[in-house]
N, C-alpha and C positions, 0 to 999 in steps of 0.2 A: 604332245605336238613335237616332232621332229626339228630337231637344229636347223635354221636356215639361215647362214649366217656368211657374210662380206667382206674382206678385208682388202682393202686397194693397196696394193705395195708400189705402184706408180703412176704417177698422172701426167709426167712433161711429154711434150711432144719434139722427134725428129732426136733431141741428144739430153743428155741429163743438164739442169741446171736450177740453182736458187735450195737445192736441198732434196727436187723430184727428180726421180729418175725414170725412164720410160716406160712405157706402158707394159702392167702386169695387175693382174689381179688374182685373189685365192678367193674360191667360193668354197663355201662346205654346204653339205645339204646331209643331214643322219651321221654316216659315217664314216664320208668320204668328201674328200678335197678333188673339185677340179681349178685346174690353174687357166686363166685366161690371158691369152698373151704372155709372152717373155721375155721381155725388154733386159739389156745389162743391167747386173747388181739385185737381178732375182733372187738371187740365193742367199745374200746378204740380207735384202729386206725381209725375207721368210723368219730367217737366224733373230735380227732384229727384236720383230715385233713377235717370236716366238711361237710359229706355227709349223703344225708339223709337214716336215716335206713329203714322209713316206704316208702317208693319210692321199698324195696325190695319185689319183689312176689314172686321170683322164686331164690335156693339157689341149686347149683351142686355142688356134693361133688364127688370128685374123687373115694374116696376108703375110707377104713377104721383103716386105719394107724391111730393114734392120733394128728399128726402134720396137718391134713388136715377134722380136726370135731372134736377135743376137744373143740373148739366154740362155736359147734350147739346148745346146749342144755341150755346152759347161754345164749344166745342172742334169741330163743325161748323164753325163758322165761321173759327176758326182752319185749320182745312184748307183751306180756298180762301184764303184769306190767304199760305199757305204753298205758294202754286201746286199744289194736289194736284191730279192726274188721273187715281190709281186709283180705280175702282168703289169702293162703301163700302155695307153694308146695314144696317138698323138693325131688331130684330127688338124686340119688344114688345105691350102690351095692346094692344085698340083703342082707340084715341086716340092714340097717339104722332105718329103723321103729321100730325094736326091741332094739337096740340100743336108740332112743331117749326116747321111752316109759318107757324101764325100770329105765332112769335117771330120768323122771319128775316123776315116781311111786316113787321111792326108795327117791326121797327128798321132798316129799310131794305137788309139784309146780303144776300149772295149764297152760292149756292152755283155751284161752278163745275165739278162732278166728279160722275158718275154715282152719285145717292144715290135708292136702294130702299127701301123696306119692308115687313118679315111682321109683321102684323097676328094675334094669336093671336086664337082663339077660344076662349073658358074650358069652354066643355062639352067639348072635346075629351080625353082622360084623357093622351093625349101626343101630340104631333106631332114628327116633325124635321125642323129648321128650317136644318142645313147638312149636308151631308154632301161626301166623295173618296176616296179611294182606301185612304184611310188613317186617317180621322177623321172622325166625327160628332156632331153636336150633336142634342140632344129636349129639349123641355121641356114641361112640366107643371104642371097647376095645385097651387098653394095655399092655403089656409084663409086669410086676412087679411081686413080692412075692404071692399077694393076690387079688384079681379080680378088677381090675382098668380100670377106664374109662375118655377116654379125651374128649372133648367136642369143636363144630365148634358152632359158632355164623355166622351167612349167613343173610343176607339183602338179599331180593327178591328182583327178578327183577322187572321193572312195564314199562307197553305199554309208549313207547319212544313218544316222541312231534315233531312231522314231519312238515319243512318248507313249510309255504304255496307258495313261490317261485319254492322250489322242486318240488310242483304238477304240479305248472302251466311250469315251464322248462320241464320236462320231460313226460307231460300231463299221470301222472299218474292215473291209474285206480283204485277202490275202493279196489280189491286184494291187489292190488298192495300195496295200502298204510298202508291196514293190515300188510303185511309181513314185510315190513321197520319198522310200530311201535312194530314189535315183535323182529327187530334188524337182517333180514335176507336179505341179496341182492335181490333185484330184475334182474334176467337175462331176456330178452326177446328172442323170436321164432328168431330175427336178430343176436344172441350173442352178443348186446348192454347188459352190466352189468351196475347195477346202485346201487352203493355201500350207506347202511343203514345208516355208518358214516357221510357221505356228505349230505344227505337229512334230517339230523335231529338237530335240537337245544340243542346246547349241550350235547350231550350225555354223560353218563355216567358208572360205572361199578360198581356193587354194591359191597361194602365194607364188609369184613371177619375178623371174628377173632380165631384162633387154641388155644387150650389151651392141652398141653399135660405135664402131674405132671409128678409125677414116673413110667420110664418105661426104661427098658434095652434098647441099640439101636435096630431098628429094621425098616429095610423100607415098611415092608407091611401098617405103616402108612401113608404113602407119598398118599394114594390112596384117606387117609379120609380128608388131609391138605392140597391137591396140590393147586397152586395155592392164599394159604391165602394171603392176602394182609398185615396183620401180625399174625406171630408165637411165642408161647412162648411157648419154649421148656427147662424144668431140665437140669439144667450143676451142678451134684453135685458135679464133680470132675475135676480136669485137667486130660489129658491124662495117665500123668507119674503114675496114681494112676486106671488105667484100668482095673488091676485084681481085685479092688476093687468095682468098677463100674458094673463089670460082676457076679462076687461073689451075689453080695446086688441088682443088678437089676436095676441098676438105667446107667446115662450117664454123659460122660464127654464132656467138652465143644466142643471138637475136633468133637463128634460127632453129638452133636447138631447143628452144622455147617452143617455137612457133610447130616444131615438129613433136614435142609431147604434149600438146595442147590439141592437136590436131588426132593424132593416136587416141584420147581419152585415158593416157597412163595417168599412178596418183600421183606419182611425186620423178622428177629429175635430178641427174646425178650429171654434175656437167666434170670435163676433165681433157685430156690430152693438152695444156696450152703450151704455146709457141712461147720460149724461152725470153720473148722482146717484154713478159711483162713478168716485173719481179712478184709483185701482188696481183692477184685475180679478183678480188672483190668485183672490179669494173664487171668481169664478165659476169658473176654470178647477177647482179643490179641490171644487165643488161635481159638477161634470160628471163629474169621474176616481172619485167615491164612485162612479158607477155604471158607467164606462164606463173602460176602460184608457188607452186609447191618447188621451191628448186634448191636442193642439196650441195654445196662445194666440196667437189671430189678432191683428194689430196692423199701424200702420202703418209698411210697412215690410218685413215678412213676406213673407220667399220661401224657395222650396220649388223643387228637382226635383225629378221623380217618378222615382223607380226604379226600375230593371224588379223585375220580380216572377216568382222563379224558380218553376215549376212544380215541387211535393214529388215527389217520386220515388215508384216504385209500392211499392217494399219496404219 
């Protein structure tokens, strides 16, 4: 099973405080790091908690807020610094390329390593933006101030390993044993069903991850994260503070709950808060009223992802 594995290097929202510093996260998945979001003191929390920087190819930046790409352009530049000569792409709103270029113009810095960028388009409902063999990224728009986009991490499926017992029990045919390694029952012309679960060695279900920053509530995402096997959804606020959450565009833990409960994700990763509360306890007690499974994001916060064994048919 492949590494798929989490590391939150920030969770405050808008400026650093209480110890978090803004939003960034480091995902691996095999054998490659993408960076999500890049909030100030990136490069420090990487150093920190001891992850590699040059393992990063691929950096998503949600929007253009400052709490989420004052990073980019000092840790860019610490790459050529650092003699980097892999490829690197930087996926973002429109404006990120003009935004980085005119930081490394205006202070005279270089880059010295093949540096790309995707450019979203906010009418698009999803695009993806990496894909191989084994792993793809989409992302999609969000409700906020300024054209923002959240991003799904999706492990591919791959042709399942079928019991040579299975063939010889149920003297399956070549079809046949296609459709089962594609994970579909085989029914025959008798209405004998011979379920893909049963015929196959260990199966499994491929692991996801949602990342959705700032964004008002709103369930027409539930369409781009159903399903995730985990979510980290913005709790900037407790509820009691929801005219402020609707005002600013952002969510309160209430309904960050109330939006992976709604998705059908397993579990919640809440994060972003508003520097007004030293302790978040409240918010996580606020999210699990509605929602079971909820995780408090922080910095510092890592996670593998575990496979996920596919229920049995009986």
């Amino acid at each position: 099973m492949k590494k798929f594995h989490l590391t939150i290097l920030g969770a405050n929202a808008a400026g650093p405080g209480y110890g978090r510093i803004t939003s960034c996260q480091y995902l691996m998945y095999d054998n490659a790091a993408f960076l999500i979001d890049c909030g100030e003191a990136c490069q420090i929390r990487i150093s920190e908690y001891k992850l590699k920087a040059n393992k990063i190819n691929t950096i998503c930046i949600s929007h253009l807020h400052g709490d989420h790409c004052f990073g980019l352009p000092g840790l860019l530049t610490s790459f050529s610094n650092a003699n980097r000569s892999k490829a690197l792409t930087v996926i973002g709103p429109k404006g990120i390329k003009a935004f980085v270029d005119d930081i490394i113009a205006h202070t005279y810095s270089r880059i010295n390593y093949p540096l790309s960028f995707i450019e979203l388009d906010h009418s698009n409902q999803t695009e993806v933006v990496f894909t191989n063999d084994d792993f793809e990224v989409s992302a999609f728009p969000l409700k906020h101030r300024i054209p923002t986009y959240g991003y799904r991490f999706q492990e591919k499926a791959h042709q399942l390993n079928i019991k040579k017992e299975a063939i010889e029990k149920f003297q399956l045919s070549i079809p046949e044993i296609k459709k089962i390694k594609q994970g579909i029952d085989v029914i025959r012309n008798n209405k004998e069903i011979i379920k893909w679960q049963d015929s196959c060695i260990n199966p499994s279900l491929p692991r996801s991850y949602s990342y959705c920053s700032d964004t008002v509530y709103d369930e027409d995402i539930c369409k781009y994260i159903s399903e995730s096997q985990y979510l980290y959804h913005e709790t900037t606020y407790l509820h009691e503070l929801s005219h402020l959450a609707k005002e600013r565009m952002h969510s309160t833990a209430l309904e960050a709950g109330q939006i992976a409960l709604k998705a059908n994700v397993q579990n919640l990763i809440i994060g972003h808060y508003s520097s007004r509360y030293r302790k978040v306890d409240s918010l996580v007690e606020e999210a699990s009223s509605v929602f079971t499974n909820v995780l408090k994001g922080y910095d510092g916060f890592m996670l593998d992802f575990p496979k996920i064994k596919v229920p049995s048919s009986s």
